[in-house]
Backbone as a printed PyTorch tensor [residue, N CA C, xyz], in Angstrom:
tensor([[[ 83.9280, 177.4200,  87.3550],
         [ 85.3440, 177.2610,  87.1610],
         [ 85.8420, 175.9210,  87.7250]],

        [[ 85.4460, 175.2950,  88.8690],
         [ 85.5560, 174.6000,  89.5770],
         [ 85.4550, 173.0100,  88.8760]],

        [[ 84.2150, 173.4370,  87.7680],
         [ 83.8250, 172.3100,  86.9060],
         [ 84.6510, 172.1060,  85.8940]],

        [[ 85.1660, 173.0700,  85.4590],
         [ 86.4930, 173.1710,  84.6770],
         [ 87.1120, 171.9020,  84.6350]],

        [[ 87.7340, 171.5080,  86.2730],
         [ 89.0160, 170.8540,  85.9700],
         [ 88.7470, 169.5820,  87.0160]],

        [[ 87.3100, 170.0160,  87.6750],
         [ 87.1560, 168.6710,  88.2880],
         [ 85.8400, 167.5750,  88.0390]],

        [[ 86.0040, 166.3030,  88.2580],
         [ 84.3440, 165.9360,  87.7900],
         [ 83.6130, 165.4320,  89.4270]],

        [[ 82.3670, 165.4460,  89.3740],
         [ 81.8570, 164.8120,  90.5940],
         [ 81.8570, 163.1930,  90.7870]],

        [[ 82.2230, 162.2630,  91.8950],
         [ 82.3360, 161.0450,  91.6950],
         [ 80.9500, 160.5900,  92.2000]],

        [[ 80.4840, 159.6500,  91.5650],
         [ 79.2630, 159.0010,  91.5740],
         [ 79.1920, 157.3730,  91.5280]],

        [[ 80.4010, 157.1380,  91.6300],
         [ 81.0570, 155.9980,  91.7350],
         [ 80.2820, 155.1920,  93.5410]],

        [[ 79.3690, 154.5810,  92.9970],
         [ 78.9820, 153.7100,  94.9160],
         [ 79.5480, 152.5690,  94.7830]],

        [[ 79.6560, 152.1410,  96.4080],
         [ 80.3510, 151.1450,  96.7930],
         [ 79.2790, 150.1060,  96.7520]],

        [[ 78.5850, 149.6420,  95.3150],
         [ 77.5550, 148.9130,  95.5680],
         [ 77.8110, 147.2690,  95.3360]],

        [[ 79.0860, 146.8560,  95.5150],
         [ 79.4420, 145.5580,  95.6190],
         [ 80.5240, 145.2190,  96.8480]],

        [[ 80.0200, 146.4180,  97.9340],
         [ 80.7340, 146.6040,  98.9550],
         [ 82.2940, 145.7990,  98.6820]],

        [[ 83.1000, 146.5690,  98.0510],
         [ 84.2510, 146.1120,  98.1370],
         [ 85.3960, 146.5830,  99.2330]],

        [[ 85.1640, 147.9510,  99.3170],
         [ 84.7720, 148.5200, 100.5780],
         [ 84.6230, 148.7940, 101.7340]],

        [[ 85.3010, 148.3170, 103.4590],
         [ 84.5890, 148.3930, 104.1350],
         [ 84.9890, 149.5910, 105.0470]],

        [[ 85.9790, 150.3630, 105.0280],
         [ 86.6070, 151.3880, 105.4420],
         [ 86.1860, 152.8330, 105.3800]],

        [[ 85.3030, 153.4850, 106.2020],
         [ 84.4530, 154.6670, 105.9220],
         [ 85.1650, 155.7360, 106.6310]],

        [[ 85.7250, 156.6910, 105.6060],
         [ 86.4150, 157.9790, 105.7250],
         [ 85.5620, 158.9120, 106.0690]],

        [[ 85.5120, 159.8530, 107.4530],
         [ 85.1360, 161.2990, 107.5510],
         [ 86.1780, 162.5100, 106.9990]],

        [[ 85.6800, 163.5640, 106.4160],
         [ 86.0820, 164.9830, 106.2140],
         [ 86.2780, 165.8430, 107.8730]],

        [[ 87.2320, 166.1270, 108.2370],
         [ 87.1940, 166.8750, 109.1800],
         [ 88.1240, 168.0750, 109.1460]],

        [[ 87.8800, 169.1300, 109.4850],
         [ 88.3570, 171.0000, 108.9940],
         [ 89.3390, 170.9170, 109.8970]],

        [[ 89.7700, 170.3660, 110.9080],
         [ 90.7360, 170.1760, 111.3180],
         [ 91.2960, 169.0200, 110.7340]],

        [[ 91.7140, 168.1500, 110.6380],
         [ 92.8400, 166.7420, 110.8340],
         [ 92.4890, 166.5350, 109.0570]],

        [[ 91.7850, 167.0790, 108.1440],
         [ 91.6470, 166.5450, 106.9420],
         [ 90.5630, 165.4610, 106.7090]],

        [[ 91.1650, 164.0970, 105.3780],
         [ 90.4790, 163.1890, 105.5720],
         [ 91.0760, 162.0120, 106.2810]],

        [[ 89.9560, 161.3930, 107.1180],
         [ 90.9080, 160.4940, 108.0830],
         [ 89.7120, 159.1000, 108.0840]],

        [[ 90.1740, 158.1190, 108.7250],
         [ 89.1000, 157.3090, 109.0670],
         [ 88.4250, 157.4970, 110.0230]],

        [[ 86.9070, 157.2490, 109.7290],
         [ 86.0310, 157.7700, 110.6380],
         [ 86.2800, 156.5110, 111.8350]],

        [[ 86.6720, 155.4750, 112.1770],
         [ 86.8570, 154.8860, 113.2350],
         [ 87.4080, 155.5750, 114.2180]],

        [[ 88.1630, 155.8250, 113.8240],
         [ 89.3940, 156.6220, 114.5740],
         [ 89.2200, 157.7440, 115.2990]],

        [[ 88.4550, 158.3840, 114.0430],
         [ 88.4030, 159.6680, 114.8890],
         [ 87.3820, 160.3240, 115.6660]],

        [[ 86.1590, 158.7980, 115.6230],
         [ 84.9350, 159.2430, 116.4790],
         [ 85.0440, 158.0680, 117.5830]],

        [[ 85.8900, 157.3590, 117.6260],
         [ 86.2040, 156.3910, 118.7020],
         [ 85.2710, 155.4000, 118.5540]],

        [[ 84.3760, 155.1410, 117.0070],
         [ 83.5940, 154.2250, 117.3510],
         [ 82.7780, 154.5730, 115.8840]],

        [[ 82.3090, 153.1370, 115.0990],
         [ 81.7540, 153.3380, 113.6460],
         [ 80.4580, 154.2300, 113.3270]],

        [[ 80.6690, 155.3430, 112.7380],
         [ 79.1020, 155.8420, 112.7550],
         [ 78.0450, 154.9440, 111.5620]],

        [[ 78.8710, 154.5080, 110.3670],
         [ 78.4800, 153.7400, 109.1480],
         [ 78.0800, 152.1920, 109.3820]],

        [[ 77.8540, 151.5820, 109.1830],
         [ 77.7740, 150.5370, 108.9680],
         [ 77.3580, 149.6600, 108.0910]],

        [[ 77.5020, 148.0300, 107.9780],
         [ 77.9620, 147.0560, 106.8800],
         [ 76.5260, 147.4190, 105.8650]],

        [[ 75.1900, 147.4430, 106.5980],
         [ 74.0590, 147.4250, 106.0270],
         [ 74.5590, 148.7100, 104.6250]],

        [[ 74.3820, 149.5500, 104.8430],
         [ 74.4530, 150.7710, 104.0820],
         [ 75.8620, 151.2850, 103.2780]],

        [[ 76.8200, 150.4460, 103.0800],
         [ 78.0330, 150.8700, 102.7100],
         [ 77.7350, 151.0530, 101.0090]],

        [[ 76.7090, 149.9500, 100.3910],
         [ 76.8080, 150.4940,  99.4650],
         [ 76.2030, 151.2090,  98.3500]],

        [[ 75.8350, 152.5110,  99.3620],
         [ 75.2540, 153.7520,  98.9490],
         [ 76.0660, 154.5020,  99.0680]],

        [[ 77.2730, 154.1360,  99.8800],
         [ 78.8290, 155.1290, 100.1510],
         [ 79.1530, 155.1970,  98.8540]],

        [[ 79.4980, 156.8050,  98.8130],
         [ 81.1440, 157.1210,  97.6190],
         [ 82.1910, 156.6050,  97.9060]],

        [[ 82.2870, 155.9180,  96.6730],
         [ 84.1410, 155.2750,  96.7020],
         [ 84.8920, 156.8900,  96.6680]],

        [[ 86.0810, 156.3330,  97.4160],
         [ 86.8240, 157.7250,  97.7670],
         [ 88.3330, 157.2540,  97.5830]],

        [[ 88.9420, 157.7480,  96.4130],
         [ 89.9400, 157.2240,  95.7060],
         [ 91.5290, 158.2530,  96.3470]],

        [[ 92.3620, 157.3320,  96.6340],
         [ 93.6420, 158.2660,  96.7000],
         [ 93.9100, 159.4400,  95.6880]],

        [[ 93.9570, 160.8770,  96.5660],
         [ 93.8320, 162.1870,  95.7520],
         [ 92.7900, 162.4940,  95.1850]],

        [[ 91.0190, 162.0610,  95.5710],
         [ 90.4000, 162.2220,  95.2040],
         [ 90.0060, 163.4210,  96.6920]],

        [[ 88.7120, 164.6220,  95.7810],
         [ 88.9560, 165.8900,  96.8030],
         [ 87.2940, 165.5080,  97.6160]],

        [[ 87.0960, 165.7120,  98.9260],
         [ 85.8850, 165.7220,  99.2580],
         [ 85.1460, 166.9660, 100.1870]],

        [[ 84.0060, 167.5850,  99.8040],
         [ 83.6410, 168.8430, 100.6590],
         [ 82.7540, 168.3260, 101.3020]],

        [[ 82.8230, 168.7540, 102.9130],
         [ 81.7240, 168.2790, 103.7580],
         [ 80.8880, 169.8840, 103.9470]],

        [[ 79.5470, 169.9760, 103.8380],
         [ 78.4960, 171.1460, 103.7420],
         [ 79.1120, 171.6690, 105.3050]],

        [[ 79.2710, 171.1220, 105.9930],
         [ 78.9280, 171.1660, 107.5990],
         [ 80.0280, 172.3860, 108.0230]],

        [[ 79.5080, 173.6950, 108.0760],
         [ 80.3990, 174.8890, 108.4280],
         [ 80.4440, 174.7420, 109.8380]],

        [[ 82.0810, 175.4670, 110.1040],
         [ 82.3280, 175.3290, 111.7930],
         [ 83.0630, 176.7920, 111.5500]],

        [[ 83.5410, 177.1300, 112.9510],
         [ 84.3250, 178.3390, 113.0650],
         [ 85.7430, 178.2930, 112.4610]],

        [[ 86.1600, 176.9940, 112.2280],
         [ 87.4930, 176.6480, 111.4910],
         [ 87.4840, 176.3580, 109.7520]],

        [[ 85.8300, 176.1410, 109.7750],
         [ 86.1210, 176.0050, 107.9470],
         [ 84.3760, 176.8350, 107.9340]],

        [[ 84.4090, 178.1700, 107.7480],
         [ 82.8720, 178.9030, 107.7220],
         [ 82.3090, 178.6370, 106.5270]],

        [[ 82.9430, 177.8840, 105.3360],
         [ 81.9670, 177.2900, 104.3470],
         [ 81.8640, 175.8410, 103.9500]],

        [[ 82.5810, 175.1380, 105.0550],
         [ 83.0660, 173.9030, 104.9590],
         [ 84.2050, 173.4060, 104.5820]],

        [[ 84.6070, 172.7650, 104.9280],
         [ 85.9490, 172.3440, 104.5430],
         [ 86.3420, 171.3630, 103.2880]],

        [[ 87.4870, 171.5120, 102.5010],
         [ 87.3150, 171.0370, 101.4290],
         [ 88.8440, 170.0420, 101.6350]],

        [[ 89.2430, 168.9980, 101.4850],
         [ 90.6590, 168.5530, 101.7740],
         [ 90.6220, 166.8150, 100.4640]],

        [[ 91.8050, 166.5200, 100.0760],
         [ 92.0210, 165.5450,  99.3900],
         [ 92.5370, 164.7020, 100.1280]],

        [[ 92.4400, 163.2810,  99.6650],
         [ 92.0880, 161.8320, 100.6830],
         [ 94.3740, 161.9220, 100.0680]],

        [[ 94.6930, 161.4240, 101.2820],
         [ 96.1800, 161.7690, 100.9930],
         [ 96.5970, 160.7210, 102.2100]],

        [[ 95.2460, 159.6140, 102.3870],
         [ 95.7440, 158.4250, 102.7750],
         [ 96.6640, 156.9780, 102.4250]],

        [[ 96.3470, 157.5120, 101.1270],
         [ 96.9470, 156.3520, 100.0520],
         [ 96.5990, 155.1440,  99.8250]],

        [[ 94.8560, 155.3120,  99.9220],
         [ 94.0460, 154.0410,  99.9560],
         [ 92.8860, 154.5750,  99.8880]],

        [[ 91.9050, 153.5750,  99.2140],
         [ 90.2250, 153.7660,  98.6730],
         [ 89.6100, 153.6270, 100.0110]],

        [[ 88.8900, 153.9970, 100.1900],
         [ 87.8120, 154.1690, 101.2720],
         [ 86.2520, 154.4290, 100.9550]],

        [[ 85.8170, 154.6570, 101.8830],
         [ 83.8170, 154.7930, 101.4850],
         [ 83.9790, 156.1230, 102.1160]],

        [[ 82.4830, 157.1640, 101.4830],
         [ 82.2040, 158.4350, 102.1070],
         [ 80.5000, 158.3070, 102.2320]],

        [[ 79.9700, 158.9750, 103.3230],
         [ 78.9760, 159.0320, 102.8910],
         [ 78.3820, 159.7910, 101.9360]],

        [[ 76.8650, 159.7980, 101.8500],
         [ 76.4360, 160.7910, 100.7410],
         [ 76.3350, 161.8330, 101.2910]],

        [[ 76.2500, 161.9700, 102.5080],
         [ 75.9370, 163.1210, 103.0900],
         [ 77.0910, 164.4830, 102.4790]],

        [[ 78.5250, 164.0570, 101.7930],
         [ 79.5120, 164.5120, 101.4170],
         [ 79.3390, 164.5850,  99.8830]],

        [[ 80.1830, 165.9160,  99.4680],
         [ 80.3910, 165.7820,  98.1770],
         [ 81.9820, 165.5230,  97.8030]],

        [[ 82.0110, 164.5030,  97.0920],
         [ 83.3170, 163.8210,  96.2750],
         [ 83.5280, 164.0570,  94.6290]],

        [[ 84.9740, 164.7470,  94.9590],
         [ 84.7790, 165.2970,  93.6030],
         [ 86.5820, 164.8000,  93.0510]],

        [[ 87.0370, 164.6490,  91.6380],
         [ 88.3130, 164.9680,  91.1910],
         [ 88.9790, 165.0380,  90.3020]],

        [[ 90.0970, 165.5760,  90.3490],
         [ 90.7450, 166.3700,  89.1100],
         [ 90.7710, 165.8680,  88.1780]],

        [[ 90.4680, 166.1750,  86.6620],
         [ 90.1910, 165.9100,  85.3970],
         [ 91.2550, 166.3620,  84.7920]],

        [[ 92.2880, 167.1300,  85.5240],
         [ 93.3890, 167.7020,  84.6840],
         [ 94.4460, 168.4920,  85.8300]],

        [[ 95.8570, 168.3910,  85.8880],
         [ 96.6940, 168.2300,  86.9680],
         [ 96.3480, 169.6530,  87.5050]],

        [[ 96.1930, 169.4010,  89.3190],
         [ 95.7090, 170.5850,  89.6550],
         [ 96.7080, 170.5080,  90.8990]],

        [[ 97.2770, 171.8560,  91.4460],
         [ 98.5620, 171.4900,  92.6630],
         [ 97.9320, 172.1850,  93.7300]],

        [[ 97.0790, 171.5500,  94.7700],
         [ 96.1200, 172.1700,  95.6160],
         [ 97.5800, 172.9140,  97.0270]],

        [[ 97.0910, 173.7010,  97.1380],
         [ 98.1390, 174.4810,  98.6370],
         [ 97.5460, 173.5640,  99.7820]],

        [[ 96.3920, 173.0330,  99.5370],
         [ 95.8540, 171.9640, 101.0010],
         [ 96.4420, 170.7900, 100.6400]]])
């Protein structure tokens, strides 16, 4: 169902345009990962194997916690492109979808 209305992005940052690497977090949403690990986990070498991660584009991180038990799923509602790793799946709407997150 899911495939329905969204597509997977496969879009890499392979002309590093890029240099801004967004984490998924089940608390705070999507945010920049600078920020919120006090320090870059990504770096320049590898950015462009990153997913481009487009304003209102949706991303699920696998990584279950007691706050998201199948992972957390949240849309980039920064209002700017960013990088994800692969470690994430990036996915988005193919047809108007009004998420409650």
């Amino acid at each position: 169902m899911l495939g329905e209305i969204t597509s997977k992005v496969t879009e890499k940052n392979t002309e590093n345009l890029y240099h801004e690497t967004f984490t998924n977090s089940a608390k705070y949403g999507i945010v920049e990962q600078q920020s919120f690990f006090d320090k870059s986990i990504s770096n320049e070498a590898n950015l462009a194997n990153y997913y481009m991660v487009r304003e209102n584009d949706f991303v699920y991180n696998p990584r279950i916690s007691n706050s998201a038990p199948v992972g957390p799923v949240r849309r980039n509602k920064l209002n700017r492109t960013g990088v994800m790793s692969p470690l994430y799946y990036v996915f988005r709407a193919t047809t108007a979808v009004y998420p409650i997150f």
